[in-house]
C-alpha positions, 0 to 999 in steps of 0.5 A: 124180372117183376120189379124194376128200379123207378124210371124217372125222365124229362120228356120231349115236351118238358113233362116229367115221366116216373114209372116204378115197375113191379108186376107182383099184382096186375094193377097200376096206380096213375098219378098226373099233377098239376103244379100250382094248387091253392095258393095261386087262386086269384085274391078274392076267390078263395077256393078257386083252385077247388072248385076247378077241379070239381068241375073237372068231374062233371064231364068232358068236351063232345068233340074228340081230341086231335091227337088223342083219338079218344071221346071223354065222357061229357056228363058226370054220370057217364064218367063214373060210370066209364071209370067203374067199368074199367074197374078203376077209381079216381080222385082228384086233391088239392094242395097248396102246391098242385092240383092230383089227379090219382087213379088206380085200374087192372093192368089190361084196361090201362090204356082207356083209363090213362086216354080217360084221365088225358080227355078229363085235363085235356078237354074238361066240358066247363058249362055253366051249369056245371059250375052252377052245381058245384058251386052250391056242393062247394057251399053246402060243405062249408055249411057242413063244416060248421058241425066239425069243431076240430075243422073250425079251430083249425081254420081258425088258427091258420088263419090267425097264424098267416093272415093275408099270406096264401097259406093263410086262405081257405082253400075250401073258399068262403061264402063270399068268394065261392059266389064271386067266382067265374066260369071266366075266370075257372077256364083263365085258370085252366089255360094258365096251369095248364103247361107241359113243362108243370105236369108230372106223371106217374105209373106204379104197378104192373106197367113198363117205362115203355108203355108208360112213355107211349101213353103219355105221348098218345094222350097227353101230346096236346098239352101246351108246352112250357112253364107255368107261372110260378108265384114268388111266395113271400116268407109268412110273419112270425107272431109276437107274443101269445095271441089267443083266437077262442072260437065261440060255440056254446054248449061245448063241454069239450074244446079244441086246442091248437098251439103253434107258429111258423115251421119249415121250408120243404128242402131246408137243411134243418127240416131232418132235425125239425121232424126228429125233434117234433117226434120227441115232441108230439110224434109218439105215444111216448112223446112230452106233450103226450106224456104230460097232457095224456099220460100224467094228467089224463086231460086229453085222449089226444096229443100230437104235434106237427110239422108242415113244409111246403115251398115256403115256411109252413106251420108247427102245431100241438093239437090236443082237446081238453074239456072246458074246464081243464083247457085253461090249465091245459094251454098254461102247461103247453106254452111252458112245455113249448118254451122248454122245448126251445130253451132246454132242446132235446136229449141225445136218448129221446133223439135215439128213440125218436130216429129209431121209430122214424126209420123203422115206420119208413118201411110202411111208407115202402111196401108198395109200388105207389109209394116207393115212387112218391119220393119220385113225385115230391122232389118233381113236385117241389124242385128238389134233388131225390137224394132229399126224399129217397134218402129219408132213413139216412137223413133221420139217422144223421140227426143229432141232439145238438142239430136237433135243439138249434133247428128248434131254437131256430125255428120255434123261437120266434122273435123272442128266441124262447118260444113265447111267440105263438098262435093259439086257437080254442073252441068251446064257449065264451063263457066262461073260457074268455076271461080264465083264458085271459089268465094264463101266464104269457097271454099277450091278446085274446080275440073271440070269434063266433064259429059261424063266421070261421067259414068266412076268414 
């Protein structure tokens, strides 16, 4: 049989296995995560968590690993190049919630690949010279951001929406905390996340649950067993009142609009109804805010809105980017969208169409072995029962307007309970946008932030 259903246990060590076996194509897709991303970097050291897992490309220790009988790569060339002669591939992400590494390799080079991607976790090198490195990379993007004005909104408005909250920080890190940090502090780090009972791994493709178990019991059986500590993340504060954050960058003719406030918790009960409503939002060509900002105006090429969750309430936002001289009117018409959008909830048709468009796009979130699994790796991830993630289709088509509507007068509220407590972020020039922004109805503060101190926040 060439596909069988996903495989997933609890190992020995505490580390949890997920294998989705399908032997159409001789390839395999390994995933390993680390839970605990960004928002267990230590207070003033922004960016901690990323530059961890760049210095954990530039090469691993000489010295073989016990149990492992395998000797990494110990410069970052040689890495490269040994995962490119095995005819692989290799990332590694950060989120707020875990550290992934996602490797993808020909089916007969699997067990060096897997014994590769164990000695990079297991054994990093972490030489000060390495840090020294990408440090100054780490730096030279943020330097780089400042060139990308959606970014800078968008940073800006995260922050303005979460404040001291982790969600709030810059995963990227500032100027500031990507000097302060140590290579003390990075291998502190390492030895803190690094705990069996926090790992997951994944193998999609042309693999068996059986092989899949003998890799993990050969490579990784140095991993430390136990739980990591896990941060008891508080609740972020809704805002009050609209309060505007303009990005000042002169000689823009376009700006970059985002609008929002807080969303949901990854595993609520009203998360179905909050994405279904958000599609009727912002989700389709055919959407309000698309309709209005796009179709009927023509004052945005782009109009969307979206929903975030994570372990706790992530944000909602509408992203649109009108030209300076018609942002003004174009925020006057998004908050009143929004407001309407809580008082007047949903239509039972849009909410049709909105479920109809959700469970048909599904099935090109299915076509691969890598992501049937990924329902697998989420609920390991965020502690959830599967049934939350693999039943995505009958979740959406049990959504109704009446559910839908009190999920966004719930949560899109706000304080006032009508949706007039928002964040909002503009990029463009100070002059003329502070003072005609100040104008829009329902404004309650506008703050000016020059865009080369938004790498700072």
């Amino acid at each position: 049989m060439r596909r069988t259903r996903p495989i997933s246990e609890t190992l020995a060590s505490g580390a949890r296995l997920l294998v989705e076996t399908d032997a159409s194509i001789p390839l395999v897709d390994v995933d390993l995560v680390v839970r605990g991303g960004s928002v267990h970097d230590p207070v003033a050291r922004d960016g901690l968590a990323r530059l961890y897992a760049r210095l954990l490309r530039r090469g691993t220790k000489r010295r073989a690993l016990p149990s492992a009988r395998a000797l990494g790569p110990t410069s970052a060339d040689a890495l490269d190049e040994a995962i490119e002669s095995l005819g692989g591939a290799l990332a590694i992400d950060v989120t707020t919630s875990a550290i992934r590494f996602h490797g993808s390799v020909i089916r007969r080079n699997l067990q060096p690949f897997f014994a590769l991607i164990s000695s990079i976790l297991l054994a990093p090198a972490m030489r000060p010279a390495d840090l020294a490195f990408v440090r100054r990379e780490a730096q030279a993007e943020l330097v780089a951001q400042l060139d990308s004005d959606r970014w800078l909104a968008s940073r800006a408005f995260r922050h303005a929406l979460f404040a001291t909250h982790p969600y709030g920080r810059s995963n990227t890190g500032t100027p500031e905390t990507l000097e302060a940090i140590t290579l003390r502090e990075l291998r502190a780090f390492h030895e803190q996340r690094l705990r069996s009972g926090s790992v997951v791994v994944a193998f999609a493709g042309d693999v068996t649950a059986e092989s899949a178990r003998e890799l993990v019991s050969t490579y990784l059986a140095d991993l430390p067993r136990g739980e990591a500590v896990e941060l008891e993340l508080p609740e972020p504060r809704s805002p009050r009142g609209v309060r505007v954050v303009l990005v000042d960058k002169p000689d823009r003719t376009q700006t970059q609009l985002f609008v929002g406030t807080l969303g949901a918790r990854m595993g609520e009960r009203s998360f179905y109804p909050l994405l279904v409503a958000n599609t009727v939002f912002g989700g389709t060509f055919s959407a309000r805010l698309v309709r209005e900002v796009r179709s009927e105006r023509g004052w945005s090429y782009s109009a969307q809105s979206r929903l975030y969750a994570d372990r706790a309430r992530d944000a909602w936002v509408a992203y649109t980017h009108p030209a300076v001289e018609h942002v003004r009117d174009c925020l006057a018409l998004e908050l009143e969208l929004v407001q309407r959008f809580v008082e007047g909830g949903v239509r039972a048709r849009e909410v049709a169409f909105a479920k109809s468009y959700l469970t048909k796009s599904h099935a090109f979130d299915r076509d691969t072995a890598a992501k049937r699994l990924e329902p697998h790796v989420e609920a390991a991830l965020f502690g959830l029962p599967l049934g939350f993630f693999e039943g995505y289709p009958e979740r959406v088509a049990a959504v109704e307007a009446e559910a839908a509507s009190a999920a966004v007068r719930t949560h899109l509220g706000g304080p006032s309970g009508r949706g007039t407590d928002l964040v909002v972020a503009v990029l463009g020039p100070r002059q003329p946008l502070e003072r005609s922004l100040a104008t829009v109805p329902g404004v309650s503060s506008l703050h000016v932030v020059p865009h080369a101190e938004v790498a700072h926040l």
